[in-house]
C-alpha positions as CSV (number, residue, x, y, z in Angstrom):
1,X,-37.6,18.9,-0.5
2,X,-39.7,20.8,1.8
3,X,-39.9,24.5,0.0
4,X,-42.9,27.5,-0.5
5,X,-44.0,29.5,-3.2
6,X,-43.4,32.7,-2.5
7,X,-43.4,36.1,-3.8
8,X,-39.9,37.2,-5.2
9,X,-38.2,40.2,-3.3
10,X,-35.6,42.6,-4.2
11,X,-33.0,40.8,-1.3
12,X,-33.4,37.5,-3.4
13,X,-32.1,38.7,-6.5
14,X,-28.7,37.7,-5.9
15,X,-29.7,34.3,-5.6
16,X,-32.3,34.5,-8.6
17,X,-29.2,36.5,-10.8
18,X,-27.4,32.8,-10.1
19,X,-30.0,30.4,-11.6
20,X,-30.9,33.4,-14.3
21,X,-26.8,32.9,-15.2
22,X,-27.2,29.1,-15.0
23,X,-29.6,29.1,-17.6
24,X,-28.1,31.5,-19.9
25,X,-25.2,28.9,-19.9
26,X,-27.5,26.2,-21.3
27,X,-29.0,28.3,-24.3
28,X,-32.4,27.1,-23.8
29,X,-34.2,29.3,-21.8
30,X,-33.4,32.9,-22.8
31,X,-31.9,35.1,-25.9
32,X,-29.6,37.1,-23.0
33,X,-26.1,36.5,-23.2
34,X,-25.5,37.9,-19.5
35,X,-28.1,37.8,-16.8
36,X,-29.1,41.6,-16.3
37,X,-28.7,43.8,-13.4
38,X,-31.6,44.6,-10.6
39,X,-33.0,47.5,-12.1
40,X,-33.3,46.2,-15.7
41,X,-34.3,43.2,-14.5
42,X,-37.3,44.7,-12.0
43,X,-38.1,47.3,-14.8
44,X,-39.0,44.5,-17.3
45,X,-40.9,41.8,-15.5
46,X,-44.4,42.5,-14.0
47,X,-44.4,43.3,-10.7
48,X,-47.5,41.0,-9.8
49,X,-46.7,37.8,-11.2
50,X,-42.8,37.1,-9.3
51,X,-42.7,34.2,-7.0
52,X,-39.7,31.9,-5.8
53,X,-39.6,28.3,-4.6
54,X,-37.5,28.8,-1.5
55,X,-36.8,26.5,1.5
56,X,-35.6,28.5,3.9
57,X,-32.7,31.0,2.8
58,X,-32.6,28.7,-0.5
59,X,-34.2,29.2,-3.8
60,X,-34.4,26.3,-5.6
61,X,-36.4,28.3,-8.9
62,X,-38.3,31.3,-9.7
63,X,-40.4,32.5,-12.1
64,X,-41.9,35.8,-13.8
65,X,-43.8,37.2,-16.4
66,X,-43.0,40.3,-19.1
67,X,-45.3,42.1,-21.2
68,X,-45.4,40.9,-24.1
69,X,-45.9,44.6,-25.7
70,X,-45.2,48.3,-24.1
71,X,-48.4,49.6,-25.9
């Protein structure tokens, strides 16, 4: 496996939606019951701190951080 850490862009949600489902199914990584859409998602997360393993077109994993607080 050959991939970069990159910084997550809007055009790679579609892929990131799909591993945000997969882990929903599992129960382990998140409270969410269905993975949200772009706007809620992008809304909620920090926009400095989004990056994606990718190789290529493919993301393998990505990763984000949310305030913990909104005051």
């Amino acid at each position: 496996m050959n991939y970069q850490i990159e910084p997550l862009q809007s055009e790679d949600w579609r892929q990131v939606r799909s591993i945000y489902e997969e882990s929903i199914s599992t129960g382990v990584s998140t409270f969410d019951t269905k993975p949200p859409n772009w706007k809620d998602w992008d809304s909620s997360r920090l926009p400095s701190c989004r990056l994606v393993a990718r190789d290529g077109k493919y993301i393998y994993g990505w990763v984000s951080l949310s305030p913990a607080s909104s005051t």
